[in-house]
MDTraj code that builds the backbone (N, CA, C; nanometers):
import mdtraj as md
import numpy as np

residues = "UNK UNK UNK UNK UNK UNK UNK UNK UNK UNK UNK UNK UNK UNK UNK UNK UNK UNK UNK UNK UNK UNK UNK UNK UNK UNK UNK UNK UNK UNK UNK UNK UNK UNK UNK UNK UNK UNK UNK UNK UNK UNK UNK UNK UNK UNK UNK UNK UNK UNK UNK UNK UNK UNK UNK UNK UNK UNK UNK UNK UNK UNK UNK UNK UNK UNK UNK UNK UNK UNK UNK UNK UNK UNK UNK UNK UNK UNK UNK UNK UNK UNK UNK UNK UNK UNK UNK UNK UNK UNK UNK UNK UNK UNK UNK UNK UNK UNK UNK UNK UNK UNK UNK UNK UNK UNK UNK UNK UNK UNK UNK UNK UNK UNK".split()
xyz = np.array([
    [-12.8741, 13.0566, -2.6647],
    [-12.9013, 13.0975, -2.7998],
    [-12.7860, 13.0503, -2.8879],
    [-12.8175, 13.0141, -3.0356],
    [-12.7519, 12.9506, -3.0883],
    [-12.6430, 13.0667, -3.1704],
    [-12.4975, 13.0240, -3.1802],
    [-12.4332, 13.1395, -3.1946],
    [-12.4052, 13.2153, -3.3765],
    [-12.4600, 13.1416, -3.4860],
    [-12.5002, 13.1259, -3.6041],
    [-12.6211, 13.2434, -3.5644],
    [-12.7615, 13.2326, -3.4905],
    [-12.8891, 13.2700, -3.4813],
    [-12.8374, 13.4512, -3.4286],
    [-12.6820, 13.4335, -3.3193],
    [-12.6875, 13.5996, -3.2368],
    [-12.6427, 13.6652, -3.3326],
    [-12.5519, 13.5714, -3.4179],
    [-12.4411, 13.6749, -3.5371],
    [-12.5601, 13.7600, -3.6527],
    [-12.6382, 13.6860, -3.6845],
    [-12.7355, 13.7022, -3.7670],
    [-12.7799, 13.8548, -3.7541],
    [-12.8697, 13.8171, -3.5922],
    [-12.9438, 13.9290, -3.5590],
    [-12.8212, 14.0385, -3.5637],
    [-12.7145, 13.9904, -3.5039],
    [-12.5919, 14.1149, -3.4801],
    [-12.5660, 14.2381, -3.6162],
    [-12.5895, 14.0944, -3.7446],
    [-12.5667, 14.2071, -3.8344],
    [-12.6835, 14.2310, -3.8791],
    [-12.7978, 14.1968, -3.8546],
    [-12.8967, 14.2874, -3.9061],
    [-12.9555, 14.3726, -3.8267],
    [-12.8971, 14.4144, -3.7349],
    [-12.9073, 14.5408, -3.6300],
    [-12.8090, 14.6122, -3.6914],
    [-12.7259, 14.6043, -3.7493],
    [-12.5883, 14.6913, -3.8257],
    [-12.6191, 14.7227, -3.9294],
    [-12.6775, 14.6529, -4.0013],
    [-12.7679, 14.6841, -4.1615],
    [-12.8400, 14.7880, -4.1402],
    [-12.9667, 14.7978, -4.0137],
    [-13.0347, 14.8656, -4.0393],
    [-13.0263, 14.9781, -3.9842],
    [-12.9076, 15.0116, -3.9756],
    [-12.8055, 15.1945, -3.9477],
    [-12.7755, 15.1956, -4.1001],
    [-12.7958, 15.1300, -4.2055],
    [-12.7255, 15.1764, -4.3311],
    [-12.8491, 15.2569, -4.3519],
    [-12.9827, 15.2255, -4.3372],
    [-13.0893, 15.2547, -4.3964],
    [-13.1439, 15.4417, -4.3682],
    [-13.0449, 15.4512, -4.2510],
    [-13.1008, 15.5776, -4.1464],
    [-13.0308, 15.6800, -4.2172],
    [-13.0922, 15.7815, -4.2491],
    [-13.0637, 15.8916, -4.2775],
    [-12.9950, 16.0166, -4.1866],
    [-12.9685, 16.0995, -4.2403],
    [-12.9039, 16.2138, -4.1374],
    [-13.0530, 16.3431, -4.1115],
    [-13.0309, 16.3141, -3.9792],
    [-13.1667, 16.4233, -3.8824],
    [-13.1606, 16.5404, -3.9266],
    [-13.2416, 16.6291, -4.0224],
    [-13.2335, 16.7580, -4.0025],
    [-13.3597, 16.8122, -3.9202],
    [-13.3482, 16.9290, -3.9166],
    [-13.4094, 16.9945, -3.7714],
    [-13.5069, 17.0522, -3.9540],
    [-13.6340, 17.0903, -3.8383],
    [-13.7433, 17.1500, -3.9086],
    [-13.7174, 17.3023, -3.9781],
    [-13.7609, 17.3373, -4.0799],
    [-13.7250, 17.4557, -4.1240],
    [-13.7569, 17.5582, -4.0221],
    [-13.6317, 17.6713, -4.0850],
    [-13.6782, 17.8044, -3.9440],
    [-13.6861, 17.7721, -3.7578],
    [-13.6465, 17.6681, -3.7662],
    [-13.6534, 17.6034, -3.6414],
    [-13.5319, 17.7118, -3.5535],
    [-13.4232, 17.7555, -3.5752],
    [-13.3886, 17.8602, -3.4900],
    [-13.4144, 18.0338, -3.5064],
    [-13.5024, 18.0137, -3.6203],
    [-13.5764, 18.1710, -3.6160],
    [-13.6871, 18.1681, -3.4640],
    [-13.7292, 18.0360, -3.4890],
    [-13.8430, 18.0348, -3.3978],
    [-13.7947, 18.0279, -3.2825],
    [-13.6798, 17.9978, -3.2423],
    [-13.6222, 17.9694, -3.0844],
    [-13.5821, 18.1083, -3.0614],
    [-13.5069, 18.2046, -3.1170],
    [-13.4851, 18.3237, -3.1360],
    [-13.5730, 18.4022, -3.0632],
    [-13.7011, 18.4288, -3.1799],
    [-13.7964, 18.4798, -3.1757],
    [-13.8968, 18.4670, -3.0079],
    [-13.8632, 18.3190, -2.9690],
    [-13.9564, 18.3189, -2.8618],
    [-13.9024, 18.3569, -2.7292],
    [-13.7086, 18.3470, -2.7643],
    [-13.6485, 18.3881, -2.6611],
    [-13.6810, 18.5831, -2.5863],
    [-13.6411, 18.6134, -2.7254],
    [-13.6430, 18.7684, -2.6972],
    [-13.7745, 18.7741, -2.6513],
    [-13.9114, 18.7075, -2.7088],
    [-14.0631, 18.7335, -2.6536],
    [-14.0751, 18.7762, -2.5098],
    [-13.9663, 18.6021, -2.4601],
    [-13.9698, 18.5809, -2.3064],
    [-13.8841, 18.7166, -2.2224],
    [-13.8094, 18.7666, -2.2756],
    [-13.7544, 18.8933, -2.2212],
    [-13.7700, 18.9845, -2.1754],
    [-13.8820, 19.0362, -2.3471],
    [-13.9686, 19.1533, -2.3159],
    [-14.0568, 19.1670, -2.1851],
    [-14.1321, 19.0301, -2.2078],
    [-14.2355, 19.0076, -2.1035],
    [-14.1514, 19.0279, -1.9465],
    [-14.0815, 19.0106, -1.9628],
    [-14.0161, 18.9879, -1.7719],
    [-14.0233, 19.0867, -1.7204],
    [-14.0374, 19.0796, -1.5765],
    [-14.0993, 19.1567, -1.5017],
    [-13.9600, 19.2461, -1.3874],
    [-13.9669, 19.2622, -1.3630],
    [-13.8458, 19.3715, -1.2950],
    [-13.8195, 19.2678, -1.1996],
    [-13.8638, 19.1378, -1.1040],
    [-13.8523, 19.1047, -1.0289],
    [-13.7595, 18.9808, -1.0563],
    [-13.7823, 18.9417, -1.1759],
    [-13.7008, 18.8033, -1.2596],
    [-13.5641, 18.9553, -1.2838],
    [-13.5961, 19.0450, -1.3340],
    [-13.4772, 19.0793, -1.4049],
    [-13.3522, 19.0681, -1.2360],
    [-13.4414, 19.1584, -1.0971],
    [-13.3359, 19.1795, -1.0174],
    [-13.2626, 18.9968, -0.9941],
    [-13.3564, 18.9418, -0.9282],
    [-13.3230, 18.8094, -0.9355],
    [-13.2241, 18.7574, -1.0173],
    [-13.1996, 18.7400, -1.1777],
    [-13.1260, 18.7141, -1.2517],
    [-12.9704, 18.7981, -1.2037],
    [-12.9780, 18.9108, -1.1350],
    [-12.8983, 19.0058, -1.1400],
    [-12.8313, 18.9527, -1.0276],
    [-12.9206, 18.9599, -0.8891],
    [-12.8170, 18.8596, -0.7831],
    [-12.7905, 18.6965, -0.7875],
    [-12.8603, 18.6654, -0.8827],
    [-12.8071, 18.5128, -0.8942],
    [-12.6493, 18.5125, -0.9256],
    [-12.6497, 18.6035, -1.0065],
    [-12.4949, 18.6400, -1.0977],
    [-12.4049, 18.5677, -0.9529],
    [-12.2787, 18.4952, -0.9954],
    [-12.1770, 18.5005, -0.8542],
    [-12.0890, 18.5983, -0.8057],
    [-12.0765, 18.6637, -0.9399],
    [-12.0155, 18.8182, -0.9121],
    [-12.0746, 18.8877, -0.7989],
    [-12.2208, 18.8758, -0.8097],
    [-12.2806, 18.9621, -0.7537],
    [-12.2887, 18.8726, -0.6036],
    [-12.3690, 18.7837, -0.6113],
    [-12.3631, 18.6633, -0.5113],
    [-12.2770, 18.6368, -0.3797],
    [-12.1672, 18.5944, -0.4399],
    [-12.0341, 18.5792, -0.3305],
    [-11.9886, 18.7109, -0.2829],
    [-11.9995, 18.8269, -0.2783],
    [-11.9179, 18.9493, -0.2350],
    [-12.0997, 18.9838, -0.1279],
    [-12.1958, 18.9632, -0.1684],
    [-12.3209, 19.0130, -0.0828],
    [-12.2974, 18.9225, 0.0321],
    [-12.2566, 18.7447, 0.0198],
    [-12.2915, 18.6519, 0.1063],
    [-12.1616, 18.6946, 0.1932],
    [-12.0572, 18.7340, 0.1513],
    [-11.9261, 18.7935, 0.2294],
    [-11.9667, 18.8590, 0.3239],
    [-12.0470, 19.0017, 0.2817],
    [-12.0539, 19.1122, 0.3573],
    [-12.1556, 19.0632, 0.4436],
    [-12.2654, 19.0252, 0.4558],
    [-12.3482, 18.9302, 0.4899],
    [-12.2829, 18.9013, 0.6208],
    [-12.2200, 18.7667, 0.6163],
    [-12.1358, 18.6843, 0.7160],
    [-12.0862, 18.7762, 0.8163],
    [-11.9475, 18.8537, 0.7270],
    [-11.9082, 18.9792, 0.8203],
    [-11.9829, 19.0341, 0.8620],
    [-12.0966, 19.1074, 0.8518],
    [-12.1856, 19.1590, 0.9792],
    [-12.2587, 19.0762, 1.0585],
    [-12.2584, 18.9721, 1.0636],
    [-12.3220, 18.8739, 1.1821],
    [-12.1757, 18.8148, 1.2664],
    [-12.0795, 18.7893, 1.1814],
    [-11.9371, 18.7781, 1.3011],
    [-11.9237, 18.9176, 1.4024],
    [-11.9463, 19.0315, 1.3311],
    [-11.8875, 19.1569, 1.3865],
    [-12.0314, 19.1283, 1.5234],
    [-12.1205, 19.1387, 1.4691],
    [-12.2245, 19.1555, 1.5797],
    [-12.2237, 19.0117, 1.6901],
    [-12.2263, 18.8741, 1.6317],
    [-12.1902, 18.8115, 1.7151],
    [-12.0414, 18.8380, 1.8297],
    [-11.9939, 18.8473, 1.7866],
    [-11.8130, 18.9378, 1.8616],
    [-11.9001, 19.0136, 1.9645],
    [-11.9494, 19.1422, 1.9314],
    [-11.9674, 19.2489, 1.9979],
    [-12.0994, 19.1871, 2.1277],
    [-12.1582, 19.1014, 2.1021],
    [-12.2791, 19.0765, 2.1419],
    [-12.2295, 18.9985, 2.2917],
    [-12.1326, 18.8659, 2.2133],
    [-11.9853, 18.8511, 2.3417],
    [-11.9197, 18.8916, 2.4511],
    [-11.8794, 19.0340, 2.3786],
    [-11.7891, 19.1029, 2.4626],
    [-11.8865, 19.1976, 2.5510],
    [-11.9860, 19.2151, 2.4889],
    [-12.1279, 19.2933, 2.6173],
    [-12.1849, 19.1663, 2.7354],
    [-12.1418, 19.0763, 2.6655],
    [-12.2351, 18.9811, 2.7782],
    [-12.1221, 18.9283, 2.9195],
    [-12.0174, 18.9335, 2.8471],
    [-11.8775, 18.8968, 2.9566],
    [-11.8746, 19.0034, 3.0450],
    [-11.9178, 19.1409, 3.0678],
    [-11.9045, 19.2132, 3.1338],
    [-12.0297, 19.2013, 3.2852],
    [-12.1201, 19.0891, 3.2165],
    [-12.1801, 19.0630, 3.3304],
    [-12.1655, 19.0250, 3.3885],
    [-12.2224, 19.0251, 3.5492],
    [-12.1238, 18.8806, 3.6843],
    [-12.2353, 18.8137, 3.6968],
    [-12.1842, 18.7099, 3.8046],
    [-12.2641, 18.5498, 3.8499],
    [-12.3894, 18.6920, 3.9658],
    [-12.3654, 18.8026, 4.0184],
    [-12.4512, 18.8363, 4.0729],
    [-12.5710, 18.8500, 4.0048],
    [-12.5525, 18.8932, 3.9001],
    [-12.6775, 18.9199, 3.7784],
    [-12.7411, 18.7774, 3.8035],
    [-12.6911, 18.7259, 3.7314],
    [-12.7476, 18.6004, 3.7653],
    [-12.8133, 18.5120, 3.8242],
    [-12.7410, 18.5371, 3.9475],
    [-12.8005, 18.5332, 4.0648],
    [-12.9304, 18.5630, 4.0948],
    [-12.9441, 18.7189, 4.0298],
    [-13.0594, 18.7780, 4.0999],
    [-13.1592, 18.7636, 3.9877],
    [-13.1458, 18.7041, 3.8768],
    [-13.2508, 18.6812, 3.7766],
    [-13.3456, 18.5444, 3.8502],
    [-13.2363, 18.4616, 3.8832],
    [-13.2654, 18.2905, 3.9163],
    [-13.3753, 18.3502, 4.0394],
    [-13.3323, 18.4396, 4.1636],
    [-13.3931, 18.4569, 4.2801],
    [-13.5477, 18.5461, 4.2241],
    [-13.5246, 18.6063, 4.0765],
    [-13.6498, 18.6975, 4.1157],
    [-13.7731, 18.6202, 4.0280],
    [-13.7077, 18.4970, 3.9720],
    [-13.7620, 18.4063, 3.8744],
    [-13.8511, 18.2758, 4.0081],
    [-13.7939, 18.2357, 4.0633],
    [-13.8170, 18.1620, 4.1447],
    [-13.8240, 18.1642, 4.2951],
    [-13.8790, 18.2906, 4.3534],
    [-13.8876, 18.3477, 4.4387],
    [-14.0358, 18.2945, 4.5265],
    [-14.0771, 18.2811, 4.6639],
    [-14.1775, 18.2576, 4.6861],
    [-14.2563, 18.3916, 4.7356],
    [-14.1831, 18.5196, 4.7320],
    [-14.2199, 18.6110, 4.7771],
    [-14.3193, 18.6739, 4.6045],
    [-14.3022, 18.6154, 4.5349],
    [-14.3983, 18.6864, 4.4018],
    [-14.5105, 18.6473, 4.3998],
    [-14.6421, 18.7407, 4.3467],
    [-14.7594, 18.6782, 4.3179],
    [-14.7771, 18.5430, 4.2700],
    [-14.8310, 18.4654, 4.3898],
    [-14.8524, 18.2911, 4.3279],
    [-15.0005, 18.2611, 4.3596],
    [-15.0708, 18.3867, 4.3588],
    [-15.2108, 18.3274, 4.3900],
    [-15.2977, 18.4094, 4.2368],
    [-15.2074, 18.4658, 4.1382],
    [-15.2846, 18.5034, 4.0492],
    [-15.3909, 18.4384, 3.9747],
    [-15.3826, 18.2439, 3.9668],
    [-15.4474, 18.1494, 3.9654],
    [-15.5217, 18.0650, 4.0231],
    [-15.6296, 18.0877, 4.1042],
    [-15.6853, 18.0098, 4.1513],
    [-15.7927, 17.9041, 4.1065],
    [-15.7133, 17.8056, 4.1007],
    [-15.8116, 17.7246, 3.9970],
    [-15.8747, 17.6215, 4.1027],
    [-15.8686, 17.5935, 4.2479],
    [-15.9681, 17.5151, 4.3316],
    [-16.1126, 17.6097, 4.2951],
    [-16.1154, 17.7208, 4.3026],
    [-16.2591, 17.8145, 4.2769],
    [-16.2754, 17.8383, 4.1414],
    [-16.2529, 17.7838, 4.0469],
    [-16.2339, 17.8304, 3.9342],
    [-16.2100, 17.9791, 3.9166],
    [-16.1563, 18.0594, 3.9692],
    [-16.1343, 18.1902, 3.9320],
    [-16.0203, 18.1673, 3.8442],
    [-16.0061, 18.2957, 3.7649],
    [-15.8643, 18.3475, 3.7000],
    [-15.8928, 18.4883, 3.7293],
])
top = md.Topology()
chain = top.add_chain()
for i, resn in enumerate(residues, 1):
    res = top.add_residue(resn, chain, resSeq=i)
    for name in ("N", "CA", "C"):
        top.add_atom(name, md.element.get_by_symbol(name[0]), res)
traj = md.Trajectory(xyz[None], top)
């Protein structure tokens, strides 16, 4: 492009900001934002209000605290009950799980029975 032809356009893209006026907003235009806010208020329902209430972080971060702390405390405790068990337990879960002495004919599916 010829550089005479960009300057041109350059300033008549600059000209035509002289022409533009300053934006005003529509009359009453924040009576009406006002007005529709409080509308939306009235209308709300106890369930937006609690919601709004624990969104708060005030409220938020001290619930998700206490929260945590009772799943550490119970994970801990849940720990220290299970360490008290031995390899005999164990033992005897594996033997009564996989035992050939348990009902293994509750299925007989050569006769189609169940």
């Amino acid at each position: 492009m010829d550089k005479n032809k960009l300057n041109k356009l350059v300033e008549e893209t600059m000209n035509s900001m002289d022409v533009a006026g300053k934006a005003t907003p529509a009359p009453f235009l924040l009576t009406r934002i006002n007005a529709r806010m409080e509308r939306e208020d009235a209308y709300s329902t106890i369930w937006e209000k609690v919601s709004a209430f624990i969104a708060k972080p005030a409220v938020a971060f001290p619930v998700l605290a206490v929260v945590l702390a009772i799943n550490f405390f119970i994970i801990r405790s849940s720990v220290n009950n299970n360490s008290s068990s031995s390899a005999s337990d164990y033992s005897k879960v594996a033997t009564d799980d996989y035992s050939l002495s348990t009902a293994t004919s509750l299925f007989d599916f050569e006769n189609g029975q169940k």
